[in-house]
C-alpha angles and dihedrals in degrees: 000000000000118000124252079259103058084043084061102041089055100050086053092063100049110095125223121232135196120188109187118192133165137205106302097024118157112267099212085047087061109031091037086057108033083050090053086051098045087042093054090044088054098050097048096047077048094057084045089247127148121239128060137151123297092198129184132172115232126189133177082266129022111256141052119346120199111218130195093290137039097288120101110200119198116247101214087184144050120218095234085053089046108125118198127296136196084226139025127199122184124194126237124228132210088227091052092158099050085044093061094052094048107038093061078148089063101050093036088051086043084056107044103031095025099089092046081058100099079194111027102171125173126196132215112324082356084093085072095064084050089051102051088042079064093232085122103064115123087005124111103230134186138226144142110322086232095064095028078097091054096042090047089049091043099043113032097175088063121109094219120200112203100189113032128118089214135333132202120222101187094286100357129074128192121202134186123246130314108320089029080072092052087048091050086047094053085049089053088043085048097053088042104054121357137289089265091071090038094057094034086060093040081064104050082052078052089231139122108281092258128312105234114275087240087062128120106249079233131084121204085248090039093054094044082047092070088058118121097217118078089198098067088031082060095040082046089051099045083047091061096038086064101031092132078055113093094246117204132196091244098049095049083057097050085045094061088027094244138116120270084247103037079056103051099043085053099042090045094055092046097040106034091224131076102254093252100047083044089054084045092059090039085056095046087043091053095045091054090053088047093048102050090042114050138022096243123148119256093244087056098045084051095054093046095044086050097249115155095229129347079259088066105057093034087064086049098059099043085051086046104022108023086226137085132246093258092044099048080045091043093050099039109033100058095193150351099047131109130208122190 
């Protein structure tokens, strides 16, 4: 049996959670997040370890909320009743503007309650309710890359990132749309209570443990995949699927039974990028993941990247990162990672 102690011990290292939402939230910014939290409760009652997450859901007024979608979430808990928390999320919306002139509650809540919040973090367009509240002056802040335009017009003392996964601003974090807010709530599960629980629950989501908060919200294959042509999207893909093959120009084009210049004019105006210097971005965008996600050595990550020599790549990421692979590894994976 443990002591009263022990019992002690293990209630001081749980961590409480509020997730406020409001009538037209966004669902995924709630689920994504309140399924991190439950995952990572779960694993750590599993490994017989103390902590987890102490989670309610708070709304402007107590009851049922209806979000963007047909799912309704209950709210256990009004602002004006919300005690303190170790951590804050709040929601994004689709109608952030007609959110903001109608959930007076909420800002007024963010500006008199947000500075207390040792981790404030808003999510999506949540970052709008931050900003009116006036905790983002001064501050670069994140959000989806459709409304970074809006929060920059409205806010012009915001320091808007248009491209960033999350950023923290001392006690308040800012995250892009929908899985941007899974990936913020890894990184709080990671902090918590180790990289082991953070990747454990990154399995079961079947995700990569978390892409670094400095990141662009788009990947190399994402971006091709907005291309209008299924032609380049395929040569893109087929790209991705070899990328440990020594891929050449020429046999890029055979493959796609065009000429090395008919390709590359083509690929250039859909992609945005010349096909080399794309397979270059697909390989760097492999090794990160590598390299956040496993322990494996740098020569390794090289060879199954597709990287010559560790040199190589090591070269590559100083010309595009200004950093090198250990040390990208050494800022953004916070444990349980080994560079050689």
């Amino acid at each position: 049996m443990p002591t009263e102690q022990e019992r002690s011990e293990a209630t001081d290292q749980r961590r409480q959670v509020a997730l406020i939402i409001y009538p037209g939230f966004k669902t995924l910014e709630a689920t994504g997040p309140l399924s991190v939290l439950d995952y990572a409760s779960q694993h750590l009652a599993a490994a017989g370890r103390p902590g987890g997450y102490d989670v309610v859901v708070a709304a402007p007024q107590a009851g049922p909320v209806p979000s963007d979608t047909l799912i309704s979430i209950e709210a256990t808990v009004a602002l004006r009743d919300l005690a303190a928390r170790d951590t804050v999320l709040i929601a994004g919306s689709t109608r952030i503007e007609e959110a903001l002139t109608r959930e007076t509650v909420l800002v007024t809540w963010c500006r008199e309650n947000g500075r207390q919040v040792p981790r404030c973090a808003a999510l999506c367009t949540g970052s709008f309710f931050l900003a009116e509240a006036g905790l983002l002056d001064g501050k670069r802040a994140a959000t989806h890359w459709k409304y970074a335009d809006q929060l920059h017009q409205r806010f012009a003392e915001v320091d808007v990132d248009a491209d960033a996964i999350f950023l923290q601003a001392g006690g308040f974090w800012t995250s892009a749309g929908v899985t941007a807010a899974i990936d913020l709530t890894l990184a709080f599960v990671e902090q918590d209570y180790g990289r082991d629980i953070a990747l454990a629950v990154a399995r079961d989501m079947v995700m990569y443990l978390k892409r670094p908060g400095g990141q662009s919200q788009f990947s190399t294959l994402l971006t091709g995949q907005m291309s209008n042509q299924t032609g380049m999207r395929d040569v893109l893909t087929w790209m991705n699927e070899r990328l440990d093959q020594p891929l050449t120009l020429e046999e890029i084009a055979s493959q796609q039974g065009m000429s090395v210049r008919s390709l590359t004019r083509a690929f250039t105006a859909e992609i945005g990028a010349s096909p080399m210097a794309t397979l270059e971005r697909l390989r760097c965008d492999r090794a990160k993941a590598l390299l956040l996600d496993t322990d494996l050595p740098l020569k390794t990550v090289a060879y199954r990247a597709g990287f010559r020599t560790d040199e190589q790549m090591r070269k590559t990421f100083r010309r595009r990162f200004s950093l090198s692979p250990r040390d990208y590894r050494a800022r953004f994976a916070t444990s349980g990672t080994r560079a050689e």
